[in-house]
C-alpha positions in Angstrom: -7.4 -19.0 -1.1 -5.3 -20.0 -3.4 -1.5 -18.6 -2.9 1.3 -18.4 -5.7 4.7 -16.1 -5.3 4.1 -14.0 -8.4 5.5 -11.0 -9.8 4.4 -7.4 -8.7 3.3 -6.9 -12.6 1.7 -10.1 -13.0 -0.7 -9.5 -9.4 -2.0 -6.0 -11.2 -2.8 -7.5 -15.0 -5.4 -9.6 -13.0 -9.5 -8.7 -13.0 -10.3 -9.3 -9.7 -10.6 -6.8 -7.2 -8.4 -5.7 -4.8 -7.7 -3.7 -2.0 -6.5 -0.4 -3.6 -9.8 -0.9 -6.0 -11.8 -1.1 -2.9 -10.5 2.0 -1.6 -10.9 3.8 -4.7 -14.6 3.1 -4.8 -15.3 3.6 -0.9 -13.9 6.6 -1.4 -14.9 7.4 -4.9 -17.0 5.3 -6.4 -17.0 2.8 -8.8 -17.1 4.7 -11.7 -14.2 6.4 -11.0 -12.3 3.2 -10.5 -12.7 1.8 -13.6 -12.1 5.5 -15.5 -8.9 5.5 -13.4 -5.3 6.4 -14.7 -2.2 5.1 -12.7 0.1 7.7 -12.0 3.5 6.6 -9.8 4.4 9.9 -8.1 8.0 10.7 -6.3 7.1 9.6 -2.9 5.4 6.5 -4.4 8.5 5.3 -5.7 10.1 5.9 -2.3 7.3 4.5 -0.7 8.5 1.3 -2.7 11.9 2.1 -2.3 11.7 1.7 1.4 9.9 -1.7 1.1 12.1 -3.3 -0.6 15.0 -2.2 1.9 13.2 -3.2 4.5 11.4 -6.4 3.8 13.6 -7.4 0.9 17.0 -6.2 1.6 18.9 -8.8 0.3 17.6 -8.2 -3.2 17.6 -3.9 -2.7 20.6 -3.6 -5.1 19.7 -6.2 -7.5 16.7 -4.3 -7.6 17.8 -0.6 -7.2 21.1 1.2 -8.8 22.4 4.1 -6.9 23.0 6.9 -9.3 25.9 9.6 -8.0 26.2 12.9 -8.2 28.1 13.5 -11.8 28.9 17.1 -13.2 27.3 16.7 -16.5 28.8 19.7 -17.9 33.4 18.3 -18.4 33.7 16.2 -21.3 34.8 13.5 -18.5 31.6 14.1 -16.2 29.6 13.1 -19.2 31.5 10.0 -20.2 31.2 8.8 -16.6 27.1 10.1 -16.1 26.8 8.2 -19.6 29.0 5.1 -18.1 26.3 5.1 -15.1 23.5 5.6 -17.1 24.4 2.2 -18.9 25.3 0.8 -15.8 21.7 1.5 -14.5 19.9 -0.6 -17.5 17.0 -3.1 -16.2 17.4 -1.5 -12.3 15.3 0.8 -10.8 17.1 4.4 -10.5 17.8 6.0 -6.9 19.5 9.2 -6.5 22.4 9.5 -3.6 19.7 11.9 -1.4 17.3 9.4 -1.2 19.8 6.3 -0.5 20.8 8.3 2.0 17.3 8.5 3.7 17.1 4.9 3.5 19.4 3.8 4.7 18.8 6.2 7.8 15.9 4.2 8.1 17.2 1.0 7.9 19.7 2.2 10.7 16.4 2.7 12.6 15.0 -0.3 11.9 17.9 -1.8 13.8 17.1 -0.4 16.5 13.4 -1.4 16.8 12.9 -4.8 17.9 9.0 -4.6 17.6 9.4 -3.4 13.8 11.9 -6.4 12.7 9.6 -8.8 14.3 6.6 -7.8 12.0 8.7 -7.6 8.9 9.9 -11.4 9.0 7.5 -13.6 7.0 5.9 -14.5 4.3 6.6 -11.8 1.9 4.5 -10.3 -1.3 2.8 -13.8 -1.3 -0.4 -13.2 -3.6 -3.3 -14.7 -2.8 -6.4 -15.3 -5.0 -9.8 -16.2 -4.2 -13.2 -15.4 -4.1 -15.3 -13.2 -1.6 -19.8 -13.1 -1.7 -19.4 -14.1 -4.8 -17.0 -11.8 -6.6 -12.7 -12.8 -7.6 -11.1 -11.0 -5.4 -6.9 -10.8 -4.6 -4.6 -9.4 -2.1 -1.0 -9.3 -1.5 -0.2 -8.7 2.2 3.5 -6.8 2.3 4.1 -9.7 5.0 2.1 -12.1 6.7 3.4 -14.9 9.6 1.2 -17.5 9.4 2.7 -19.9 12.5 2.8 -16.3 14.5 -0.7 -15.5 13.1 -0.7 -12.0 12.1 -0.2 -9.5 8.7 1.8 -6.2 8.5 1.9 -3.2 6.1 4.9 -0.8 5.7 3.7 2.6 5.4 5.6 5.7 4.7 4.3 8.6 6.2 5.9 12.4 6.8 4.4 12.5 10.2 4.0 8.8 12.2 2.5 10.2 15.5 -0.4 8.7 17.1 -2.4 11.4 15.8 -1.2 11.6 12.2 -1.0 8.5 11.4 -5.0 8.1 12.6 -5.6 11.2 10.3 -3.7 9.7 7.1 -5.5 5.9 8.1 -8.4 7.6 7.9 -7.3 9.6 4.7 -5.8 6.5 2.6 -8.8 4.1 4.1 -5.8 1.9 5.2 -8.6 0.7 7.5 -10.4 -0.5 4.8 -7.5 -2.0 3.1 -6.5 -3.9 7.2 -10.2 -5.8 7.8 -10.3 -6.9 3.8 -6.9 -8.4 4.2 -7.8 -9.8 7.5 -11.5 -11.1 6.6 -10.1 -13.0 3.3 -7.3 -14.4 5.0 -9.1 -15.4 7.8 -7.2 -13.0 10.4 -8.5 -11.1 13.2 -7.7 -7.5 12.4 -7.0 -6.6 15.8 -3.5 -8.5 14.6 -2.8 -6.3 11.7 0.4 -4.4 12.0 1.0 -0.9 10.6 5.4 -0.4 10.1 4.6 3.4 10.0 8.0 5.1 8.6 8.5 8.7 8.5 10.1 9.8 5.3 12.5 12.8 6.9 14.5 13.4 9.8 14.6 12.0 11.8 13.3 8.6 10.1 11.4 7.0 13.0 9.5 4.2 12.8 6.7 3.0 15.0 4.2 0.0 14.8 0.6 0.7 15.1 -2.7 -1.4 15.4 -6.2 -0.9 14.8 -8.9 0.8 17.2 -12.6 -1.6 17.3 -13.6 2.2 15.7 -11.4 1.8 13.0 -12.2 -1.9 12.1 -15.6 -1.2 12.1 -15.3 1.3 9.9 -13.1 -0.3 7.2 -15.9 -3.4 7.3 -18.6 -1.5 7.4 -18.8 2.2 7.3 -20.5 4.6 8.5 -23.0 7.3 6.9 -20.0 9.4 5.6 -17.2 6.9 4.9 -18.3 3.4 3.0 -16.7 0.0 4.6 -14.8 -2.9 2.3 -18.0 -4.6 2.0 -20.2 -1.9 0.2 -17.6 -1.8 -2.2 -17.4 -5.0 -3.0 -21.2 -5.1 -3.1 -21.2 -2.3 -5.4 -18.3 -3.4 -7.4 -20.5 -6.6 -7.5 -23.3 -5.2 -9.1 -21.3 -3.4 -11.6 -19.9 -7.2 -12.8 -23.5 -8.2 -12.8 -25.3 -5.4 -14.6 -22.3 -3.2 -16.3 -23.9 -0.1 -14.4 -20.7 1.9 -12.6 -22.7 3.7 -9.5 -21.7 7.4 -8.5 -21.6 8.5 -5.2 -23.5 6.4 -2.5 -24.5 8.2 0.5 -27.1 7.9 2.9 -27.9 11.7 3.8 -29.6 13.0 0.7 -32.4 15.7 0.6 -36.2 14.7 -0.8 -34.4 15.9 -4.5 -31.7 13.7 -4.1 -29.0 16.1 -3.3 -26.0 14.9 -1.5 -26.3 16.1 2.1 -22.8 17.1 3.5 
């Protein structure tokens, strides 16, 4: 596949498909991925927030300006909020609370010698390529090629064993794990989850995938679809311009969804 070190805006102007438009059909279907509206929520932005810090710290306040607290309401409160507002122009706003949980987390980070090694790499490289026949693209958070593995930093309010299975399972990170792995030419059983809680107390543990789980992100089962019925479905949309509904395999003699 062919590599370049792009920008973040210019990776998502592009046609091809990618991971997140996998998972959106698996668990949509493909007509809801190309009616989709992009809406960045709160913990999204701290979910990129945290990335940066901990994968890109050395650009985090080039990137981010940390906005005090400023009582808005004294004639000198507002000349210094205005002063900071100005300050702020081209960076990415972060209020004090939040800086505060990050860099909790980063204090964590320090401590866990198994989450530095996977976050030293070969970061946000996009990759472009093609897969059975469709363009596809992905843009591991940090891949070591001499070490041979990829990892994803995941932010998560509960990183348990058993939580994090439930939001993999939720998010089709799965999915998202064997596409990366199978394009790159990775085994996924070396693809590393950074799971990071985003409260108290901020722990961070490294995760990898179950044979259950890989199977199930390449190829389903009757209930959840795998990366490459998607990319067969998205395939025959390019080919016909007809955007399937729902797949499923248990359907009644009428064609009802069974569930």
């Amino acid at each position: 596949m062919k590599q370049i070190k792009d920008t973040n805006e210019e990776y998502h102007s592009k046609d091809s498909i990618s991971a997140s438009g996998l998972k959106m059909i698996a668990k949509k279907s493909v007509k809801h991925f190309i009616n989709r509206k992009y809406n960045e929520t709160d913990a999204m932005k701290f979910g990129t927030a945290v990335h940066t810090a901990m994968l890109e710290s050395d650009k985090f306040y080039n990137d981010y300006y940390i906005m005090p607290k400023v009582d808005g309401r004294t004639k000198e409160g507002k000349a210094l909020k205005a002063q900071h507002i100005e300050n702020a122009k081209g960076k990415i706003v972060l209020d004090e609370d939040d800086h505060e949980r990050i860099k909790a987390i980063m204090e964590n980070l320090k401590n866990n010698e198994l989450a530095q090694k996977y976050c030293k790499g070969e970061i946000e490289v996009s990759h472009y390529g093609e897969m059975d026949g469709v363009e596809i693209r992905v843009r591991p958070d940090c891949k070591n090629s001499i070490a041979g593995w990829i990892s994803d930093v995941k932010t998560c309010q509960d990183n348990s064993p058993e939580k994090f299975r439930i939001d993999i399972l939720k998010f089709r990170y799965d999915l998202q794990a064997t596409f990366y792995c199978d394009a790159l030419g990775y085994d996924p059983k070396d693809f590393r989850f950074i799971a990071v809680e985003t409260n108290y107390p901020y722990s961070i543990e490294v995760y990898g995938l179950s044979d259950d789980l890989i199977e199930l992100g390449r190829n389903g089962n009757a209930y959840k679809m795998g990366y490459k019925q998607a990319l067969s479905n998205w395939k025959f949309y390019k080919e016909t311009d007809v955007a399937l509904g729902y797949e499923s395999e248990n359907r009644n003699e009428d064609g009802s969804i069974i569930v």
